[in-house]
N, C-alpha and C positions, 0 to 999 in steps of 0.2 A: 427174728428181725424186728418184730415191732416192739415188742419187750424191750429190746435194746434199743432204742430210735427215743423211747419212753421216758426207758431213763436217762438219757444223753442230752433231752430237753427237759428235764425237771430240773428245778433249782438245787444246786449243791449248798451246804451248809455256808461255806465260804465266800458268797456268791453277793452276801446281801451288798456290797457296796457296788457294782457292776450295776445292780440291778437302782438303787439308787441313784446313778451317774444319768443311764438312760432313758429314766422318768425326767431328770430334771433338763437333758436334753428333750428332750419329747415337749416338755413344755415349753422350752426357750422358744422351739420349734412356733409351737402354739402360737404362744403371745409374737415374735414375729411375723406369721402370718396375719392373725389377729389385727396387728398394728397397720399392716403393709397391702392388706386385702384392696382397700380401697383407692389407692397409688396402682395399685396392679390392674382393676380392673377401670380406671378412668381411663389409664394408658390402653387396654384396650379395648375397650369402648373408642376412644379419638380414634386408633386406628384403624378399626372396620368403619366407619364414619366416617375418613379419609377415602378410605379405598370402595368404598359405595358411591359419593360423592363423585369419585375420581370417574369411576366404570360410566355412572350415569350421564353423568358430565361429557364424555366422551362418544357413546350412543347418541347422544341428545345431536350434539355437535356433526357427529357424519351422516347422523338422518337430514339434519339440515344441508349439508352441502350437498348429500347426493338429490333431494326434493330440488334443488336452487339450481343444478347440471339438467335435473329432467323439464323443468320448468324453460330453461333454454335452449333443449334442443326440440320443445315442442315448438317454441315460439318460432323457431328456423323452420320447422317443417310448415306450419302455418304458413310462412312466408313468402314456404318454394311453391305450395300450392297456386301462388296467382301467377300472371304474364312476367311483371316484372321482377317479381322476385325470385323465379327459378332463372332470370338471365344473374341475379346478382348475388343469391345466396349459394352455396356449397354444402349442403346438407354435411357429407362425411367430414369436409373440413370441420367446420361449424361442432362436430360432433367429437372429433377429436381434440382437438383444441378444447373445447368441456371438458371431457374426460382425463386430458392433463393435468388442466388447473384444477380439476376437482380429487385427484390425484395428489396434488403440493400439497393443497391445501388440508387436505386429510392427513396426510403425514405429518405436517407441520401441528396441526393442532392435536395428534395424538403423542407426539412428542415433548411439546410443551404441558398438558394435562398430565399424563403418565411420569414427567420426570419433575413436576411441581408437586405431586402427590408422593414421589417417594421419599425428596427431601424432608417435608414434612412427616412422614413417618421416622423417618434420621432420627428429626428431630425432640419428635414424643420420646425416643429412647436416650434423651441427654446424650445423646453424642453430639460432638465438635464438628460442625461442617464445616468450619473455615479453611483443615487443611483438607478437606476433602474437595472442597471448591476451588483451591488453589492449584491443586495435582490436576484435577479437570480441565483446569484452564492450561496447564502448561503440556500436558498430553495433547489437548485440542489445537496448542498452536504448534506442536511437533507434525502430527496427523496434518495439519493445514498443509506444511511446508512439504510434507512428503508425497502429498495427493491432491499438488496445488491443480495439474492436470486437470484433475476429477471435481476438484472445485468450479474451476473454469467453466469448463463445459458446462455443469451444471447451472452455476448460475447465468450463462450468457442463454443457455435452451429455457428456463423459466423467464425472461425476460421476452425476449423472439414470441414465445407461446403470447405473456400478457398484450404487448404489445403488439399481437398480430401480425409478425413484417410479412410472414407468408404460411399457407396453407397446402393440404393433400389437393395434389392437384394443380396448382401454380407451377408455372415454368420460371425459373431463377437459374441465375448467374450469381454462384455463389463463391467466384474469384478461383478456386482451388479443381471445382466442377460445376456444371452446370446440368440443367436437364428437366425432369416433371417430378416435381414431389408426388415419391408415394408414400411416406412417414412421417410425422415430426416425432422426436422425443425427445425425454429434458435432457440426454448427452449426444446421441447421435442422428441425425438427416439423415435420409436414403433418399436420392435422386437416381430418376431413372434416365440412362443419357440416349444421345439420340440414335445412336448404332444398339440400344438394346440390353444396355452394361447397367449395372447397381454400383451407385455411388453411394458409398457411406462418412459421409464429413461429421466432426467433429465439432459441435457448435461452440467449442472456443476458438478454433480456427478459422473460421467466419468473420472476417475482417472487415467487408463490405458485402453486402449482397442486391443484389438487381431485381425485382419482380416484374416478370416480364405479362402476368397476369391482373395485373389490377387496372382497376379504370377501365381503360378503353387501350386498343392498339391503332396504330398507322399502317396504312397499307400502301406503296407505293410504285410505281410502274412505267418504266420510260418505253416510250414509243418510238422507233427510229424510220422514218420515212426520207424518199427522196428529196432535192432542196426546190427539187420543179414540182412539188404536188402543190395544189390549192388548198390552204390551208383552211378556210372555211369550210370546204368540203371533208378536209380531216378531219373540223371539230365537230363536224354534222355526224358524220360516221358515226366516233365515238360516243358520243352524246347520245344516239340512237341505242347503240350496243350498252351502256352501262345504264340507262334507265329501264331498259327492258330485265337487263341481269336485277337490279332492284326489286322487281315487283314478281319474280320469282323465287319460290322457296329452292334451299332454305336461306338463300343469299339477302330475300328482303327482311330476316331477323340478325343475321351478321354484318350487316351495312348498319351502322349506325348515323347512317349522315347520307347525304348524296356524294357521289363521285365528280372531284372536282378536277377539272381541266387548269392546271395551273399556266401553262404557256410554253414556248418554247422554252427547253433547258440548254440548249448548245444549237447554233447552225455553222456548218464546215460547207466545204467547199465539192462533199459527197454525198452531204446526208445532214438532215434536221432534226432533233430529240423534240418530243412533246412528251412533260411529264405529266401523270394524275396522280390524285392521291385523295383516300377515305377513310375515313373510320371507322372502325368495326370493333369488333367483339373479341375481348382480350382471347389470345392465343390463337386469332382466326386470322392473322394478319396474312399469314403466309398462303394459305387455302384461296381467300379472295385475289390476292394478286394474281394466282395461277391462273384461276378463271377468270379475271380479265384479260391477260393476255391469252388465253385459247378465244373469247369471243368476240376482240378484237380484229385479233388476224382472220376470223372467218369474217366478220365484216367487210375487214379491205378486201379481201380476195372475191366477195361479189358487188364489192362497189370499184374493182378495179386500181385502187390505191397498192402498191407496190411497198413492200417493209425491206430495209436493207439493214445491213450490220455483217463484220466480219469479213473474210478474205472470200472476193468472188470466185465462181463456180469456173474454173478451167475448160475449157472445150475437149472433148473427147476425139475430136477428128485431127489426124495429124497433120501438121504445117509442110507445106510443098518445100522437096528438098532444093537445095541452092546449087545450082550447077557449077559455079565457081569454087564449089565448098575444098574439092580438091585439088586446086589449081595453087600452084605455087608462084606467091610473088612475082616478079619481073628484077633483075636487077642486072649489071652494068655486066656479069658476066656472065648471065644467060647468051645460051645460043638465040640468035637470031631469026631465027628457022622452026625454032620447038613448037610447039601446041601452045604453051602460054605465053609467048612473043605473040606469036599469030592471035589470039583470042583478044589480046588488051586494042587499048585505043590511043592512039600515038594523041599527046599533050601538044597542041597548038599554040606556039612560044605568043606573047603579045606584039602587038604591035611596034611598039616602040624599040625591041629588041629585035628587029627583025632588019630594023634599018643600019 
């Protein structure tokens, strides 16, 4: 076998111009490398140079925005630590809402670094990105048209997020559903509604929405009394009952204001409305109202003040039957003589017809 292998690569007599073809390629070879080494390695050289750049460039960038997310939800926490800023800050809000926009923005600028570094790698290899940015473009506005849905949403939940309209936590009325946010994200809201149910809306379908969380809320309360009570004495009551509720927790942190006696709302000819009305502590509107009307109506009840509304209470004892109840009419051809001739009362004509 090797003998043979031996001579099957030794040069045969007839061989020499083969063997001349493949020297003088060998060289061509050479001298174009020769020539082209340095074309070869500048190209790559720019490209590992690109794509280092690119990496660094990129690292660099999400260390900053994730420092620039932790730097804001410290500052929120510092915040919640004092009085007033645990009534006004939302730490989880606060925290997700960070974490969204730091979210965008992280995509957004690994997108733009990543796909500005590949181009110019394109482009160290002479190739033509004109129709390659062309097809891009016309792909991208196919893609637009077909998953405008997905666009929508998208860009209406990165806006909602910058602009704050509402956070986890906030009660909204967001036209389609309402209820307490327990989510935001850049395409869909989850509201939890009031029986208990998960709303998932669509932040392109958010047409208007309500925050029923911000600021401050109204609390309000009609009072329905007789139209004979002394109304001094009603707003004495009151006034007694609602400064006391004040300066009790935890009612003296969710009153934002005193309890204001507006005046009569309606007086009828059964009953007189006195409204009030406070301000409190977003989303507590509903809790303080409750409590005022349970400590009101214990008020009147020992200062004697009577509360009316609705259809009075029927008596329980039954009405004495009518003894006529079975007696049939009287008329021109009844017997004369019966039980209900006898029972009636003979009509005593007037005077004048008598003459």
């Amino acid at each position: 076998m090797l003998p043979s292998a031996l001579l099957a690569a030794a040069p045969s007599p007839g061989s020499g111009g083969s063997l001349d073809e493949a020297a003088e390629q060998a060289g061509n070879a050479a001298s174009w490398v020769e020539e082209n080494w340095s074309t070869w390695l500048s190209i790559g050289l720019r490209i590992v140079l690109i794509a280092a750049i690119a990496i660094v460039l990129r690292i660099a960038v999400r260390r900053a925005l994730t420092k620039l997310i932790d730097r804001m939800n410290r500052s929120a926490q510092a915040v919640e630590g004092t009085t007033l800023g645990g009534l006004l800050v939302n730490t989880e809000r606060r925290r997700q809402r960070s974490e969204a926009i730091g979210s965008v923005l992280r995509s957004v600028a690994s997108f733009l670094i990543l796909g500005t570094a590949a181009l110019m790698i394109l482009g160290a290899f002479q190739i033509n990105l004109a129709p390659l940015l062309a097809s891009a473009g016309v792909a991208g506005v196919a893609l637009g048209f077909g998953a405008r849905n997905l666009v929508t949403d998208f860009l209406s939940g990165v806006f909602m997020i910058l602009e704050d309209q509402y956070g986890v936590g906030d009660t909204v009325d967001a036209g389609v559903a309402s209820g307490e946010v327990i989510e935001v994200g850049l395409r869909v809201t989850k509201l939890r509604g009031d029986n208990g149910e998960i709303w998932y809306v669509r932040n392109g379908e958010v047409k208007r929405i309500g925050n029923l969380s911000q600021g401050w809320s109204t609390a309000g309360v009609d009072v329905t009394v007789r139209p004979t009570e002394d109304l001094d004495k009603v707003r004495a009551v009151i006034s007694a009952a609602t400064t006391a509720m004040a300066k009790e927790d935890p009612w003296n942190e969710r009153l934002w204001g005193p309890v204001e006696i507006l005046g009569l709302d309606s007086v009828l000819l059964d009953s007189m409305t006195v409204r009030l009305t406070a301000k409190t502590m977003p989303g507590k509107a509903l809790g303080v109202e409750r409590e005022l009307r349970w400590r009101i109506k214990r008020s009147f009840d020992e200062a004697g003040i009577r509360m009316v509304g609705g259809v009075p209470a029927q008596p329980d004892e039954p009405s004495p039957a009518d003894p006529t109840a079975a007696m049939a009419a009287p008329s021109a051809y009844a017997s004369a003589t019966s039980p209900q001739s006898l029972a009636t009362t003979p009509i005593t004509p007037p005077p004048n017809m008598s003459k």
